[in-house]
N, C-alpha and C positions, 0 to 999 in steps of 0.2 A: 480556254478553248471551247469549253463547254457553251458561254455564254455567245462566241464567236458564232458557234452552229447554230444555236437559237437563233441567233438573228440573220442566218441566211435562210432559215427553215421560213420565218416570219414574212423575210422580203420574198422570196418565192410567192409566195399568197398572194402579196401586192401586188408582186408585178403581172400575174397570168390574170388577177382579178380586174387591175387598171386595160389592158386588153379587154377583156369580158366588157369592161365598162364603157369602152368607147366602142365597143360595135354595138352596146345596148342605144348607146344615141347619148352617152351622159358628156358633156363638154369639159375643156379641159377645167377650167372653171369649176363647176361642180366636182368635179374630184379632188381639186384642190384646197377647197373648203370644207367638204368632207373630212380630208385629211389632218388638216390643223382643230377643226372646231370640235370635232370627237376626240380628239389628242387632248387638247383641253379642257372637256369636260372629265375626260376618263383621270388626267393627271394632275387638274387643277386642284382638288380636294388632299390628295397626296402631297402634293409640294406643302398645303398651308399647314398639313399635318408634321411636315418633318421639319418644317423653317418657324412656325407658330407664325403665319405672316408678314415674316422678318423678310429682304433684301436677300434674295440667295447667293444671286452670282452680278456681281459690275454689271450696270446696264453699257456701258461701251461691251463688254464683249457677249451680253446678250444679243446688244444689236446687230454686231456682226455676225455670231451666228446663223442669227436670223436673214439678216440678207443672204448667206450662202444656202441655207438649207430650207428657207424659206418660200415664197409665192417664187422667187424667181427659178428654183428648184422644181419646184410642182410644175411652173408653166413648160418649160422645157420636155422633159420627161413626157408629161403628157399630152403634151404639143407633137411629141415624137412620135408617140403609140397611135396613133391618127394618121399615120404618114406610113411609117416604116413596119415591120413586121417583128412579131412578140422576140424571134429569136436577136435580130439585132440589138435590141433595146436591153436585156439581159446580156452581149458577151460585147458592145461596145461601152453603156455606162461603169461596167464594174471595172473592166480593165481599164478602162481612164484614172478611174478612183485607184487600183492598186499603184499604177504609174505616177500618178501626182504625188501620191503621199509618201512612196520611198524618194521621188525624186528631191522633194523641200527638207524629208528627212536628213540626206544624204547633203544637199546644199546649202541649207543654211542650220540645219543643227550638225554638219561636220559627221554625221555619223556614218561609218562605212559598213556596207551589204556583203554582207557573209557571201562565198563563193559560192555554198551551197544555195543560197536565197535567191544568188542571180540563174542558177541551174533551173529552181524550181519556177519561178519569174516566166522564166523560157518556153517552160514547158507548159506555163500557165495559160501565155497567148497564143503557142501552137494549137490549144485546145479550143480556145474562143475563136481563132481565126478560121478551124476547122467546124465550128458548129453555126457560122453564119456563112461558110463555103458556098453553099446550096441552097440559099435565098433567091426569092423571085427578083427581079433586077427592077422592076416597074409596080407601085401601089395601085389598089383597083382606085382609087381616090383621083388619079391622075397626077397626082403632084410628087416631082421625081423623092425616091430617096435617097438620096441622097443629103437631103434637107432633112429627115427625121433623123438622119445619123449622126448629123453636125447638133441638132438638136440632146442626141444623147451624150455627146464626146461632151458641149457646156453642163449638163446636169451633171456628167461624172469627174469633170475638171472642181466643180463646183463643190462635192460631196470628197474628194481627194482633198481640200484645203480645210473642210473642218473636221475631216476625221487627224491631217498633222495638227487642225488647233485645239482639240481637244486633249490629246497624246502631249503636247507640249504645255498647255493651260494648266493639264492633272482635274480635268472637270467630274464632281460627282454628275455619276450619269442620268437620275429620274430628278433631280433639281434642276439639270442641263436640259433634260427633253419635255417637261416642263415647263419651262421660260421660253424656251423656243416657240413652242407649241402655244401658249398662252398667246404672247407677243406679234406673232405670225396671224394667229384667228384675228384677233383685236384689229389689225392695221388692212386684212383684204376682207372683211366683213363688208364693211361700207362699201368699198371698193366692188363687191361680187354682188350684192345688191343693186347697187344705183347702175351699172355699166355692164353684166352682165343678167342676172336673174336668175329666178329656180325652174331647169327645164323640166316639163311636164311629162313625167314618166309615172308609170306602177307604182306603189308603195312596196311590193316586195324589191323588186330592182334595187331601192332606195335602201334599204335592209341591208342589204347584200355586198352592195357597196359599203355600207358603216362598218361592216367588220374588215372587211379590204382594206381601204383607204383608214381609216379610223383607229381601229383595236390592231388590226397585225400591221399598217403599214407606218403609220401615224406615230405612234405610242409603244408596242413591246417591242418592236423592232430595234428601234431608236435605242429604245434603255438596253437594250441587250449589246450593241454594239457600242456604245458609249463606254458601258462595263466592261466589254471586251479591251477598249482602247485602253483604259489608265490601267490595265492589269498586264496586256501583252507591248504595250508601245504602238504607235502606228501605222510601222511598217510591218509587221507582222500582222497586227489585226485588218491592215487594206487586203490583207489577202483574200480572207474568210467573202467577200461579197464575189472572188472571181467563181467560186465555188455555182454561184445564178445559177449560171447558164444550165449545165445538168441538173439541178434541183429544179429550176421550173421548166424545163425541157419535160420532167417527168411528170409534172404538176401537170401540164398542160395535155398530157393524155388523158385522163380520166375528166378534168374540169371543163377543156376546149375542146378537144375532141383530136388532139394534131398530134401525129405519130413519128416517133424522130427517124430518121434516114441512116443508113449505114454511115453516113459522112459525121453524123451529128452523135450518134454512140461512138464516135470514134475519140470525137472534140471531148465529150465526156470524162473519157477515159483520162485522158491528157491533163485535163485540165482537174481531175481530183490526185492524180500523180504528182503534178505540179504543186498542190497545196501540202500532201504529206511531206513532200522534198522540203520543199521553205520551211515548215516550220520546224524541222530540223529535230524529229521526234529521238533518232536515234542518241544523239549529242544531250539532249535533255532528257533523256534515262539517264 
């Protein structure tokens, strides 16, 4: 559980930081490469230290990871954040991811959702549903959002089937985000070079971004909820991300400057009631 929180504490950083990022001017692209080739650098040296250069994990299900959680993950997400508004992007991707991964859990490994977990479930999306209540309905961008929502429902549809493949695989988790991460840079390198480019900003901006995207979004985030999965199972551990929305709701006071609404301390509330509910603290004393 512990490792669960870390890595919602981590993604919180990400996601107000990926906001921060694209009104700085950074394109989805550059965050995206950010994100893997820091992840890479920071875990490449790690991996050949614990494997000695050895094959860690089947590249079949390397590469499938990587398609899920990979460039097409980043484009999304921050395809969205350019469109729709920080609070959407935090209480529609996680609750896509908690919903996918009990649902695969529940359909194809047969496993049945404690009464209490669908109580706490409930009260999970009353919370999210209540902290994007009181969003603006139109982007200054002009382009409706609705499109940045659909953009976040595929990133968290996305992030729901490898957090059931890692819970079902039993993936060690800094060899897993590792290879991903490794794999990922390698393949949109050329790709973000030759077809998009490095946009011309500050060198602090650039900074700033590296521990965002990079160290907390990139890399400990990852190993901490990886860890989380092969220790709590999947469905339990999709929960720990619906937790966002009030983490960077709170984030987003002191680092964006955006003040939650009565509606939004509401969703809060709900939706951390929700997660003690699930996971069922009382029954596991």
């Amino acid at each position: 559980m512990a490792l669960g929180f870390a890595a919602t504490i981590f993604w919180s950083f990400y996601n107000v930081g990926t906001a921060i990022g694209r009104a700085d001017g950074f394109s989805s692209a550059d965050l995206a490469m950010l994100r893997f080739g820091v992840a890479a650098l920071v875990l490449g040296p790690l991996l050949a230290f614990r494997t000695g250069w050895r094959p860690a994990l089947p590249f079949r299900r390397v590469a499938a990871l990587t398609l899920l959680i990979g460039p097409p993950f980043a484009f999304f997400i921050n395809t969205g954040y350019g469109i729709a508004p920080l609070a959407h992007a935090v209480v529609i991707s996680p609750g896509v991811t908690m919903l996918t991964a009990n649902v695969l859990a529940a359909i194809v490994d047969r496993r049945a959702v404690p009464m209490q977990r669908r109580i706490g479930i409930a009260l999970l999306v009353l919370g999210l549903v209540a902290i994007a209540a009181d969003q603006p309905a139109a982007a200054p961008t002009g382009v409706p959002v609705w499109l940045g929502d659909l953009c976040f429902v595929a990133s968290g549809t996305l992030w729901g089937i490898f957090t059931w493949l890692v819970g079902r695989w039993k993936l060690p988790a800094i060899e897993t985000t590792a290879a991903v991460s490794i794999c990922a840079g390698l393949c949109f390198l050329p790709v973000y070079l030759l077809a998009f480019g490095v946009t011309s900003l500050p060198a602090g901006l650039w900074v700033e971004q590296i521990l965002y995207q990079g160290l907390f979004g990139g890399a400990l985030a990852i190993v901490a909820f990886a860890g989380c999965v092969t220790r709590l199972g999947a469905g339990t551990a999709a929960l720990f991300p619906a937790l966002l929305p009030p983490m960077a709701v709170l984030l987003a006071i002191p680092l964006a400057g955006q003040t939650p609404s009565g509606v939004q301390w509401l969703g809060m509330a709900l939706a951390s009631g929700g997660l003690v509910v699930s996971l069922e603290f009382m029954r596991r004393r």
